[in-house]
N, C-alpha and C positions, 0 to 999 in steps of 0.2 A: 642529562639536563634537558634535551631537546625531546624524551618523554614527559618528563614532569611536567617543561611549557603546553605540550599537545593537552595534555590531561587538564591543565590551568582551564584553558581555550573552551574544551567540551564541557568543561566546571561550568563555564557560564557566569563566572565572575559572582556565585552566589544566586544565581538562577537556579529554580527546579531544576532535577536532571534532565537533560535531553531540550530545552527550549532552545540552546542556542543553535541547535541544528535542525530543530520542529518551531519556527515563532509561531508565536499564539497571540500575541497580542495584535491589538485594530489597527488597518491601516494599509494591511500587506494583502498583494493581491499575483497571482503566478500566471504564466499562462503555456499551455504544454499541447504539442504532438502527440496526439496519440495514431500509430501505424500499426499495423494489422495486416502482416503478410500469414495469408491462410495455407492450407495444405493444399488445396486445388490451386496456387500459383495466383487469385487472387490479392490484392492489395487494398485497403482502405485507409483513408485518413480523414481525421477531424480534427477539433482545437477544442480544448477543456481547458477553463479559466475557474480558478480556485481565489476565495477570498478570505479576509480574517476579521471577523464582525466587533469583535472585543466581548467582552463579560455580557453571560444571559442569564437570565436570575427565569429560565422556562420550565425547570427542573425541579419535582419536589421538593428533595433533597440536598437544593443546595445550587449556587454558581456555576457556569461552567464555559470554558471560551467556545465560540460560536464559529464555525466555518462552515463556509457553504461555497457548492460547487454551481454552477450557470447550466447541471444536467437537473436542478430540481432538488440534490442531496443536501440535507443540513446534517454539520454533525457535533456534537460537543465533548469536548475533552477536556482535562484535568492534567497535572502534573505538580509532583513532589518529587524525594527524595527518591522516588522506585522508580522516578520515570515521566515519559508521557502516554497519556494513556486516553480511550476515547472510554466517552460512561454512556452516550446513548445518540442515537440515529433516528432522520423522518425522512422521506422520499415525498415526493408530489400527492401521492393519492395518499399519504395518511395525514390526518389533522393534528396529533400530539406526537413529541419524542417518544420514540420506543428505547426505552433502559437497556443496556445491558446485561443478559446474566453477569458477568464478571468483564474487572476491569480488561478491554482490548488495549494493549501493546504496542503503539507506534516505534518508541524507543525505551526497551529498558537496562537501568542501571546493574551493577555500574557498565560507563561506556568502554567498554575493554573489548579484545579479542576474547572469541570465548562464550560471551553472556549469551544465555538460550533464555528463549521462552516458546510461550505456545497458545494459538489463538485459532477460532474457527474460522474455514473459507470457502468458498465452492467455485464451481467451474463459471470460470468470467467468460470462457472462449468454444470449450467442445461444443460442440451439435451433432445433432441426428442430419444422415443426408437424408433420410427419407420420414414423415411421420410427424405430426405437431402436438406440441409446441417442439420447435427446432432445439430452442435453447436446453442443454441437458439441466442445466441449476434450476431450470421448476418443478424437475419432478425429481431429480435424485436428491440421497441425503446429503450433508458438507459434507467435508473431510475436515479433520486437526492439522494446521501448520505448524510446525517447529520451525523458530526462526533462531540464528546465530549471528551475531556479531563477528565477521569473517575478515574484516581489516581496518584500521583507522590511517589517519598519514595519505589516501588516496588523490590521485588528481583526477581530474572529469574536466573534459570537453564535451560542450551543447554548444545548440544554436546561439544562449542566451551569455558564451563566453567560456573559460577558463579558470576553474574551480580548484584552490590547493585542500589541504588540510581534511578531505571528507571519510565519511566513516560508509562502510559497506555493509549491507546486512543480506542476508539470502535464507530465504524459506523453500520448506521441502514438504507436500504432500505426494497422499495416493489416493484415489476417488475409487472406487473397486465399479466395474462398469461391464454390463454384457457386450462387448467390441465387437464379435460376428460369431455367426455359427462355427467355424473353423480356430477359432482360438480362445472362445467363449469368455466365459468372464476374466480381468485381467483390472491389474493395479494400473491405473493410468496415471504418470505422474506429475504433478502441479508445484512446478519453480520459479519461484518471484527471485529475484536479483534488486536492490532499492539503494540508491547512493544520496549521502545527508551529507549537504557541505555548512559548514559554521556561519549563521547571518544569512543567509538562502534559506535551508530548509531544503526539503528533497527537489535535484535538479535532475534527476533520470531513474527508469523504473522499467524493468524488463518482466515480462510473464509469458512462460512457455506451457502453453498444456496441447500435448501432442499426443495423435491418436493412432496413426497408420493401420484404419482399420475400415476395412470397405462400407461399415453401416455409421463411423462416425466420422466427423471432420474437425482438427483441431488447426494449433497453429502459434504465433508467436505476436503479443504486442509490447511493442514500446515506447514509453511514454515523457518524450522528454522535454525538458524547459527550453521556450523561445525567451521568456521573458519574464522580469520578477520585477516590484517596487517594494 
């Protein structure tokens, strides 16, 4: 019984799959830590505030809900019965939505232990210690994440409180990378961790891409909720 309730809950009472734990609709706005402890023992932090514009009709093809981040990123997504799902992105220096090849994957159905999918990503954190552009993601290609649906029923502490009922998802890449003359090229690996609580939407987000290699620097950030409306 007290699965069939849980599975009710993530139903969403007749919502697209996945909204009740991705809102989409206007009105909602987040605001998150993101921490950044590096391989050299540095630390960084800032604050990323996320918002929910309501329905954009910017899209050739059609509606889509409108979120935008305080870094410049607008992004819009969809959801039905497969999911939620983003259809296309613009950052600060471009003027129109850029499409998607194919639908990207926030949450998809059904919401069970289990459910895989698979989306592209690239390195948010390695760098070069020596050589520019520092950042490895402008010159190297993505990698493919494979994401799994790894538990539901979870609880989460954040700043922004005490969260029962959330669902876990964990993605898994390898970026293939020259890392030093001494061990030369090697799979570097790219682990997101992401927790969805029900009426919130994601309140914590871990990413590790780790290098231990004396010509790159990686590291670990985590990104978690102070506060939500």
């Amino acid at each position: 019984m007290a699965a069939l309730a849980g599975a009710a809950l993530l139903a969403g009472c007749g919502r697209p799959a996945g909204t009740e734990l991705f809102p989409l609709d206007s009105g909602h706005r987040w605001t998150y830590e993101l921490r950044t402890e590096w391989e050299d023992q540095r630390v960084e932090r800032e604050t990323r505030v996320f918002e929910t514009l309501g329905r954009d009709d910017a899209l050739p093809d059609g509606s889509a809900w409108l979120r935008r981040s305080d870094a410049g990123m607008d992004y819009w997504l969809r959801a039905d019965d497969s999911g939620v799902f983003r259809v296309a992105s613009r950052s600060l220096v471009q003027a129109e939505p850029q499409a998607d090849e194919a639908r990207r994957y926030v949450l998809k159905a059904p919401l069970a232990a289990g459910t895989q999918w698979s989306a592209p990503t690239i390195a948010y954190l390695l760098q070069r210690r020596q050589g520019f552009p520092a950042e490895v993601r402008y010159t190297s290609p993505g990698a493919n994440m494979n994401y799994v649906i790894e538990a539901l029923g979870q609880a989460v502490d954040t700043r922004a409180g005490h969260f029962e009922g959330c669902l876990r998802v964990k993605g898994t890449a390898a970026l293939r990378l020259f890392a030093d003359p001494v061990s030369g090229w090697r799979d570097l690996p790219l682990i997101t961790t992401e927790w969805y609580c029900p009426g919130v939407g994601l309140v914590k987000l871990q990413r590790e891409e780790s290098a231990g290699s004396a010509f790159l620097l990686g590291g670990t950030l985590t990104m978690e909720l102070l506060s939500w409306q």
